[in-house]
TITORZA-413232 format. One record per residue (C-alpha): x, y, z. Coordinates in steps of 0.05 Angstrom, whole numbers, plus 5000, padded with zeros to 4 digits. Example, Ala and Ser with C-alpha at 12.3 -4.5 7.8 and 13.67 -1.06 7.14 Angstrom:
<torzas>
524649105156;527349795143;
</torzas>
This chain:
<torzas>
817651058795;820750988868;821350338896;816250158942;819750169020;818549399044;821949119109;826348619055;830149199036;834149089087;838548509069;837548139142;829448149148;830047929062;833847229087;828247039137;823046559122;816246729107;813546489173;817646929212;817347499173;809647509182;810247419262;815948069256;813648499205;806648649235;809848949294;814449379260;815050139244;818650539189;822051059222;825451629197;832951589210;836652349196;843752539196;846552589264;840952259305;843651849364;839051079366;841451129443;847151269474;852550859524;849350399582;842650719553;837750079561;835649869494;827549829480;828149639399;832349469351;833049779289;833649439208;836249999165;833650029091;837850579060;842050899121;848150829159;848150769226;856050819268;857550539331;862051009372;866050979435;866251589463;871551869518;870652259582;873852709545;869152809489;873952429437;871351929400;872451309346;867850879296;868250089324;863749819270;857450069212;851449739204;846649879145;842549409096;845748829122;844448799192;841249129250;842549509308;841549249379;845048639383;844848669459;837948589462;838847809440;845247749484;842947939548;846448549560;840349019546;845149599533;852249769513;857050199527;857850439453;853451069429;849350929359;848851489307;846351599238;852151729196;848251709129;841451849131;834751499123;830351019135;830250379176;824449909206;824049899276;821949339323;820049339398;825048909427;820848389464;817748129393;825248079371;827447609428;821147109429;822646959356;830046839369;827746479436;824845999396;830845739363;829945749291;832546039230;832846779261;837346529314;842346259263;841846899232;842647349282;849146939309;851046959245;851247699239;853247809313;860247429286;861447859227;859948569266;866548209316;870548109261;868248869239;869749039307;876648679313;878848879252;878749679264;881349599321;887549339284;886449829227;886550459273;892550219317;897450029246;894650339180;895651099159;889951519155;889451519082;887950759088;884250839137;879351249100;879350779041;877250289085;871750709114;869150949051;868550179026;864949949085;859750569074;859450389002;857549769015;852749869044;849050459009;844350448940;849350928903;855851118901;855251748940;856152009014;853852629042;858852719106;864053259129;870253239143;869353309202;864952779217;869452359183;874752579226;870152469288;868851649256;876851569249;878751919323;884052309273;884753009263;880853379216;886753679183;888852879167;882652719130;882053399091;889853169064;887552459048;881352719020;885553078975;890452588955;884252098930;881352658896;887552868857;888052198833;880952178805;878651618859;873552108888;870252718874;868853168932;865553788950;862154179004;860353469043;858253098988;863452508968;863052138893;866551548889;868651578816;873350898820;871950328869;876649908845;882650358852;879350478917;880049788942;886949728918;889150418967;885350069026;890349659073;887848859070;882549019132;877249239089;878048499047;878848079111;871948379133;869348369066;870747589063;868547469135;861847849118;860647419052;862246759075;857346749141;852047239098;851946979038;844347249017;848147969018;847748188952;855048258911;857849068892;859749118823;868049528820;865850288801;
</torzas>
């Protein structure tokens, strides 16, 4: 039997207490989220926020030119909109589903009374606002000094992490699109993980068959994020090596 969709599937909305979730949760909406669908896009003025449950969602910058890179992923463990409870209202990033789902979706206004209040979801949303920077930071660093085959360790990880399986259904070349590399980059480091029986790949579908030799190919940023993310959201539940 499928397990019934409830707001505390998303990791975030789980760690609130019951007081708060009853003032949240009647004002939010289960939305369909599927591949490819853009939550807004840069300097767009943000009317919810969004709690996935079982997708991925990417936060891009994206060039004049068209080019563009990954800056952080968000999925059971946090939420998108951060701006919203900031005070910017918008951001120059664009969001996109990059695994596809569900998520809850609240209208913005409800979101910042409760953390204008100054309780428990304030601590928690500060919380997570300091782990997406360190996210942030730390693939900034990532894409400036590791290779691309770390680099994709690294991404896989982070999607992992936060996904009910161990699979991914992405291309190549939206992978290449999250890294700002060249397709032809990931298709070899693809390759070079699948020869050594860490994943199993095939016409957009990606198996991770060994997490633990995965982690040991990653460069250290997927463990300094890992670490950051544990230690200030600690109700995020552990992943078991492959």
């Amino acid at each position: 039997m499928a397990e019934p969709c409830m707001p505390q599937q998303n990791h975030l909305l789980a760690a609130l207490p019951g007081d708060v979730q009853e003032r949240l949760f009647t004002h939010m909406e289960r939305v369909a989220l599927p591949l490819g669908k853009v939550l807004y896009e840069s300097g767009d003025t943000m009317r919810h926020v969004y709690f996935p449950t079982d997708s991925i969602i990417s936060l891009l910058y994206v060039m004049e030119s068209g080019a563009s890179a990954e800056i952080s992923v968000v999925g059971n463990e946090g939420l998108v909109g951060i701006a919203l409870f900031m005070g910017g209202e918008s951001t120059p990033s664009r969001a996109i589903v990059q695994s596809g789902g569900h998520a809850y979706r609240l209208p913005g206004q409800h979101l910042k009374d409760e953390f204008n209040r100054h309780g428990e979801l304030l601590v928690l949303m500060l919380r997570y606002t300091q782990a997406l920077i360190t996210q942030m930071s730390q693939t900034a660093v990532c894409n400036r000094h590791h290779s691309i085959d770390q680099q994709l360790c690294r991404w896989l990880l982070l999607s992992l992490d936060r996904l009910p399986s161990n699979q991914l259904t992405m291309t190549q070349e939206l992978i290449a699109n999250m890294l700002g590399v060249r397709r032809e980059g990931v298709t070899e480091a693809a390759g070079k993980l699948q020869r050594q029986g860490v994943i199993e790949y095939s016409r957009g579908h990606i198996t991770v068959l060994d997490r633990q030799k995965l982690e040991q190919l990653s460069c250290e940023c997927y463990a300094v994020v890992k670490k950051e993310t544990d230690r200030l959201l600690p109700y995020i539940p552990k992943h078991p090596a492959t």
